[in-house]
C-alpha angles and dihedrals in degrees: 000000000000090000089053083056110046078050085058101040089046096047090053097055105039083086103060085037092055103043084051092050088048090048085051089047094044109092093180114116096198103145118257103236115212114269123250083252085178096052095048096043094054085041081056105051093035088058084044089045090045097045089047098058091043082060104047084054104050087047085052097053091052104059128082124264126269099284099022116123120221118231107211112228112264143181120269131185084339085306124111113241103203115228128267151179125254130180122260095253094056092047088078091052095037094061100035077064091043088049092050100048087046090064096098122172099257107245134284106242092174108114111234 
């Protein structure tokens, strides 16, 4: 976990590491002119504004519709089912089966 963390941490500073080496190495004395600190504010939120919405949407398109039941994922024959959505209708028949395949013999607790 630590090592996991030390990558991170690493990975998000080589940038900056890099740009301020590359300022130490410039010998070029242009002059920096002042960034458009506006514009890039209102680009910023309206990416955040826009990603934000995408977002909301695809989250949206996955879901079930209004009356469906979700079915949670479950193990299977020692295999995962993901989970789904069914229609309320089927709900009824789905767990009048589920009901029937959960009645097990208890166990046999007799040493042979």
């Amino acid at each position: 976990m630590v090592r996991i963390t030390i990558i991170e941490i690493l990975s998000f500073l080589l940038p900056f590491a890099l740009f301020f080496l590359w300022r130490m190495v410039s010998t070029s004395e242009a002059a920096a002119k002042p960034a458009p600190v506006l514009r890039l504010a209102a680009a910023g939120a309206a990416t955040a504004v826009l990603v934000m919405i995408g977002l909301v949407l695809l989250d949206s398109s996955r879901g079930g519709h209004e009356g469906d039941q979700y079915v949670p994922p479950r193990l299977v024959d020692g295999e995962i089912q993901p989970g789904y959505f069914i229609r309320s209708g089927e709900a009824d028949e789905d767990a009048d089966e589920d009901s029937e395949d959960d009645a097990v013999d208890p166990p046999n607790d007799d040493p042979q």
